[in-house]
N, C-alpha and C positions, 0 to 999 in steps of 0.2 A: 504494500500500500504506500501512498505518497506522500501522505499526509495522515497527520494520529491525532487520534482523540488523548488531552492530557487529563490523565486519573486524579492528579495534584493539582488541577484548576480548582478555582474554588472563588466563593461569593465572600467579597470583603462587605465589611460592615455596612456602607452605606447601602449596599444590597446591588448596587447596578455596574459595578464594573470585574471584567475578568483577569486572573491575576497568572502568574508563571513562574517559576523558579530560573528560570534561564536564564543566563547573563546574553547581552545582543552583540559583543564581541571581547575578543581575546587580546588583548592588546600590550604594551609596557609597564602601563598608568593604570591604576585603578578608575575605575567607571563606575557610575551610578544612572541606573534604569529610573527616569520623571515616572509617575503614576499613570498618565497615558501613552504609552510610548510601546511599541511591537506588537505584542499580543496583549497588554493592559490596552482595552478599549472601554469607551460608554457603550451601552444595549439601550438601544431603542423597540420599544412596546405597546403594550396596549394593557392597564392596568386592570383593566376588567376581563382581562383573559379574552377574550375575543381574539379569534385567529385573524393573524397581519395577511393585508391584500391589497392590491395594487400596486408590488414591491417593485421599486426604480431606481437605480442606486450608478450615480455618476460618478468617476474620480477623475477630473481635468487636470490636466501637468501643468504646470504653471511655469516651472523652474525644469531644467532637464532633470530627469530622475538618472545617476550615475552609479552603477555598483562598484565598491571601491576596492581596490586591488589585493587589498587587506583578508575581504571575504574567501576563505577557503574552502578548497573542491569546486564545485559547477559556480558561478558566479552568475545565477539568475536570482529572484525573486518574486514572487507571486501578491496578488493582494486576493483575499481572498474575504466574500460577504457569507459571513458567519451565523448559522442562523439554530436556533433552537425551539424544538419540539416540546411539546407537552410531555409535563413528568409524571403521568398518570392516565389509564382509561386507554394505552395503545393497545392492537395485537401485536403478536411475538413479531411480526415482521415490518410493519409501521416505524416508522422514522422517527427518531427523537431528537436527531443532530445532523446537520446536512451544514456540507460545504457546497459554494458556487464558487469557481476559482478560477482568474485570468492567469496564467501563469508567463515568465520571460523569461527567454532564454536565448536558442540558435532564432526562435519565432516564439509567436504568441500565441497562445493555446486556450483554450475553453476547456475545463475539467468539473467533474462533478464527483463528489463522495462522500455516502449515504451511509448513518450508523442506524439499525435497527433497533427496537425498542428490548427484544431480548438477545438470545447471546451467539447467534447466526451471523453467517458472515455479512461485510457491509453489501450497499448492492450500490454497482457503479456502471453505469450506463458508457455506451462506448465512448471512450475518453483517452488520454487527451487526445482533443480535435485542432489542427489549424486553424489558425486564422490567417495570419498571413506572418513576413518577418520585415522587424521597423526597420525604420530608412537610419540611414549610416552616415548620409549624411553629414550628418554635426557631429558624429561621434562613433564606437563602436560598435557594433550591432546589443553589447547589455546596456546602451541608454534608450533611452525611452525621451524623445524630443519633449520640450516644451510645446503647448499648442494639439498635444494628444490626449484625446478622451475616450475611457472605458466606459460601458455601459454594462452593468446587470439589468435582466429584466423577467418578472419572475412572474408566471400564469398560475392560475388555480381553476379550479372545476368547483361544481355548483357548491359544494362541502366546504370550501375553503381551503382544499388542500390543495399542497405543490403541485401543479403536475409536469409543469418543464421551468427551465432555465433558459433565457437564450442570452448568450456574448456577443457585445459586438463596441470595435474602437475604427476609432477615427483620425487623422492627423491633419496637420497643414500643410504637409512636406507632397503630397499626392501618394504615400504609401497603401496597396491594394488588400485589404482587411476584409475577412467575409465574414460576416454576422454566425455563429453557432450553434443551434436548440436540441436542446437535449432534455430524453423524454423520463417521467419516471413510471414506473407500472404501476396500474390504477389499483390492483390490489397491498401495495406497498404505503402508497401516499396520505401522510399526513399534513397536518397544520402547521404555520410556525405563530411562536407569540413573541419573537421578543428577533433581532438581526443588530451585528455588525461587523465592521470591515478592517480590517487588520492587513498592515502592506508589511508583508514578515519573508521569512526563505523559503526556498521552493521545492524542499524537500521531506521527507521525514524528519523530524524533529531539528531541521536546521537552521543556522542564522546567517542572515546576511547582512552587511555594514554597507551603508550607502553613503558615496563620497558628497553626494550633493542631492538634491530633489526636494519640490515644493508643489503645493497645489491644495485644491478642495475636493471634500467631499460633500457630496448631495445625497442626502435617503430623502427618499417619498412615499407615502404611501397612505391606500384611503382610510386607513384604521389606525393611526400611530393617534395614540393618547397626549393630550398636551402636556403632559410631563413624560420620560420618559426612563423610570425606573424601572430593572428588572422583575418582571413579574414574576411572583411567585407560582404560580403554577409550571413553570417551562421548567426544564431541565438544566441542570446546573454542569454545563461543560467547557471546555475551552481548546482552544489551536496549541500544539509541540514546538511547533516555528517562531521564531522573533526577530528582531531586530531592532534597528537604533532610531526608527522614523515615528517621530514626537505628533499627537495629537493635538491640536486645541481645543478650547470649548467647542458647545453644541450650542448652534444660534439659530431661532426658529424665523422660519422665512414663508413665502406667501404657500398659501393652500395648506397648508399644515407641514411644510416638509422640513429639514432642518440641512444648515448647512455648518461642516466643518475645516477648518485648515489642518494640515499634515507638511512636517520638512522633517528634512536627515538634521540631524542632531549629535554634537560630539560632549560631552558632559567628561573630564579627566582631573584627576586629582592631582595637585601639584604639591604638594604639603611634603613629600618625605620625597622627591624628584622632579624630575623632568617627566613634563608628560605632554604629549605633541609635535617634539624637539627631539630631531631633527622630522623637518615635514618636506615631502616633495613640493617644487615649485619654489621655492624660500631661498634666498643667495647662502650663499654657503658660507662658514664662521658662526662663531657663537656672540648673541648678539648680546646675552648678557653671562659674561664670562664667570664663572664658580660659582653661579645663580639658581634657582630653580624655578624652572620656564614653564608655564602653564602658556600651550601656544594652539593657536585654533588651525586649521584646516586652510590651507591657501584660498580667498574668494568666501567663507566662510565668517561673518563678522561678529563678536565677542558681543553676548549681548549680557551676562550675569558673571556674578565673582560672588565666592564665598569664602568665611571668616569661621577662623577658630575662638568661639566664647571665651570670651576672657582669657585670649592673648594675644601676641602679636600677629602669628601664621594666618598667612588666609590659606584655604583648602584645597577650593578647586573651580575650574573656569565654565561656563556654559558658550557652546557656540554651534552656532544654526544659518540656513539659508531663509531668508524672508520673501524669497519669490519674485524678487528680482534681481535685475542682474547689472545694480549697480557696482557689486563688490570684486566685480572683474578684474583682474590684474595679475600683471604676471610676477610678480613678488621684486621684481628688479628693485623698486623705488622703497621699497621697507625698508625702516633705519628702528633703531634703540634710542628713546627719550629718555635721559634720567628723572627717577624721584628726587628732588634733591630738599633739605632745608630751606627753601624757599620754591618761590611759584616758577612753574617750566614750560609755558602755554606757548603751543604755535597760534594758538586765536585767543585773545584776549572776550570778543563778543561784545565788545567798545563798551570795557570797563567791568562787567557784570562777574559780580565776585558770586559765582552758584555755590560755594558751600566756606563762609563766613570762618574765620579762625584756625583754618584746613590749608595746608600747602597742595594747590594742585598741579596736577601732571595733565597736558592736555596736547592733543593731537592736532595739527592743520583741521583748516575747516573742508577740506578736500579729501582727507585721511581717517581712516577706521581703527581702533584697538583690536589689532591682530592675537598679541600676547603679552602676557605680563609676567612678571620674576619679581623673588622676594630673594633676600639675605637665605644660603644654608644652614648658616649656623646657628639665628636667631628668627628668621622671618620675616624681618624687616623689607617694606616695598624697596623694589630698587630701580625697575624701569617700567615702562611699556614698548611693545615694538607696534610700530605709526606704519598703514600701509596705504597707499594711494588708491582711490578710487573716485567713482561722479558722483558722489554725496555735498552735498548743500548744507550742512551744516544748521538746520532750521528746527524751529518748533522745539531747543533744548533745557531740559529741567533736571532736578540732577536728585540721587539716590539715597540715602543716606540707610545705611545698613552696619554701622559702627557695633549696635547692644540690642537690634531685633531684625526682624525683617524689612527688607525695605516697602515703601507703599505699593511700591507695582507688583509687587510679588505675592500671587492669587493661587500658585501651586499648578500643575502637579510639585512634587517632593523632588527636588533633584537632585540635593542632598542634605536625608536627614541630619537631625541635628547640628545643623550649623548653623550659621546669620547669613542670610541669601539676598546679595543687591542685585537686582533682578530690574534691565528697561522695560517700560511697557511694550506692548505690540507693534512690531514695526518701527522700533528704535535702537540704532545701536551703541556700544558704548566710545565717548567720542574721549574719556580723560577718566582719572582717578585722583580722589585726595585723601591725605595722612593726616592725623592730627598736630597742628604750631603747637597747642597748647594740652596741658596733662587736665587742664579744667572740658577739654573737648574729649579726648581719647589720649590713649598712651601713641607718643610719636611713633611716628612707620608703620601703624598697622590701615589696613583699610580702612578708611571710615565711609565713601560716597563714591558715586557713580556719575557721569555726568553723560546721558541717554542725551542722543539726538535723533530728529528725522531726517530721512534721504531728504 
């Protein structure tokens, strides 16, 4: 089989989202998995148990989606719409978990598979099916262009039940995609009450790491409840597969349908190393020498920093694609700012002191916080590396995450237990500041963020 059903899923307390033990890669740096992120997803439902109908589920690429080189064995990816059955009342052959699944790889494929409600084997209609294989265009045949859209599209019979699947994507490039339908046997088919979509690895129980990818997801459908907690009645299951591609909120949008954002997401702990350092794309040398580099992903832009409570270390860095493609560059024009004892700003913001009593550290108003280094020995801030890109430097406010969370920081968890300065949506981090004074914080350790908009 291609894909498993995991026995260790399980319903965390708030009741509506799916969990995993799987780390989303293997790396040098310790990593930490956000709360929606691979197979941590939201389920969307219908709280009065009523079986889901008119199921329509788009994932538009926004940002090239890129599997990164890092991903070991097959280097495809699958996103796959998730969906669960009733946890009571089936026959032994009646469905209680069913996958729909686009799968990428050499091409892109339409896959279906069905777990039974007893202990028979699953039942998988003939699968995988072509579609066709993405254009190359821009990239290798494992990107998937910006400008490409998936469609799920899910029929039922008078009962309410599944009875096909049909796949079908689209692009701008002219690449040739044949829509897929596949059928399930009318004495198999049951209901779903509760779906959702996880963009994770494409194999059994595998993970893939994605070097870049951004985009929305759309569910629709004519029975989604205006809230959209897991109902209890459905089955309590989840996907084997994960990865490092971060969810956002659930925002409900016209006809009852809701739309979500999804990007690759790198989360590395810099506290006890280097983690990032050395990264392809990046000029070569150490930009900040006997230091320890929390450094993001070339085109990738730094948008959170976390702190060690009550001391000077910060932890570890967040960094994501926001779906567009202003952070393009080819690493040539990155340089090392120092933290210094007084302020080190390539843009003053004609005088605007954003975080009062604070030495800050601040990038060109054309340049992004790529990475940042504290002292080994003590943790003390010591630089940021400044990288060029078409940002505008606009609409900037700044973080302050010294002794809690900062205000933009809504969650998921990306790492427990620490002090998390986190931009809001769509802003990245353009400078950092230390405490001048022991009445603000203890000198050199983070205290603030200074978020800008493209």
């Amino acid at each position: 089989m291609r894909f498993v059903q995991t026995a260790f899923a399980y319903l965390i307390s708030t009741g509506w989202v799916l969990a995993s033990t799987a780390d989303a890669r293997a790396e040098s740096c310790n990593n930490f998995d956000p709360t929606y992120k691979g197979n941590w997803q939201y389920q969307l439902g219908n709280n009065s148990c009523a079986p889901l109908t008119g199921v329509r589920v788009t994932v538009a690429v926004l940002q090239d989606i890129i599997v990164a080189s890092a991903t070991k064995g097959y280097n495809g990816f699958s996103m796959q719409l998730n969906a669960n059955g009733p946890s009571s009342g089936l026959t032994p052959t009646q469905l209680y978990w069913q996958q729909f699944v686009i799968e990428v790889g050499d091409n892109v494929q339409g896959f279906t598979q069905q777990w039974a409600h007893a202990s028979v084997p699953g039942i998988y209609p003939s699968n995988p099916t072509a579609m066709g294989t993405p254009s190359t265009l821009k990239n290798t045949f494992r990107t998937i262009p910006a400008g490409t859209t998936f469609t799920w599209t899910l029929a039922t019979d008078s009962s309410g039940n599944v009875k096909s699947a049909t796949y079908s994507a689209e692009d701008k490039l002219g690449t040739s995609y044949s829509p897929v339908t596949e059928y399930i046997p009318e004495g198999d088919r049951a209901p779903i009450y509760s779906i959702t979509m996880d963009i994770v690895g494409n194999s059994d129980a595998s993970d893939t790491t994605f070097q870049a990818g951004a985009g929305t997801i759309t569910y629709a459908a004519t029975s989604f409840s205006a809230t959209y907690h897991f109902p209890g009645c459905a089955q309590n299951t989840g996907t084997g597969e994960n990865s490092d591609m971060v969810y956002g909120s659930l925002n409900p949008a016209s006809g009852g349908s809701f739309t979500q954002d999804f990007f690759a997401s790198t989360v590395g702990v810099f506290r006890n190393g280097d983690c990032g350092y050395p990264a392809a794309g990046y000029p070569s040398g150490d930009w900040a020498y006997g230091d320890y580099k929390g450094l993001c992903p070339l085109g990738q832009p730094m948008y959170a920093v976390s702190r060690v409570p009550g001391e000077l270390w910060s932890h570890a860095v967040e960094c994501g694609m926001s779906g567009q493609a202003a952070y393009s560059n080819s690493g040539a024009g990155c340089y090392s700012r120092a933290v210094r004892d007084s302020d080190n700003r390539g843009d003053t913001d004609k005088g605007w002191d954003w975080d009062p009593d604070s030495y800050k550290t601040e990038c060109r108003a054309n340049e992004y916080v790529a990475g940042v280094s504290q002292a080994s020995g003590n943790g003390v801030l010591t630089s940021v590396l400044c990288c060029p890109a078409s940002v505008t430097h606009q609409s900037c406010g700044a973080q302050v995450f010294y002794s809690s969370d900062s205000p933009a920081y809504g969650g998921p968890d990306w790492d427990v237990g620490y002090y998390k300065g986190q931009c809001p949506a769509g802003r990245y981090v353009a400078g950092i500041s230390a405490p001048a004074y022991t009445s603000v914080g203890t000198p050199g350790a983070a205290h603030a963020l200074l978020c800008c908009a493209q």
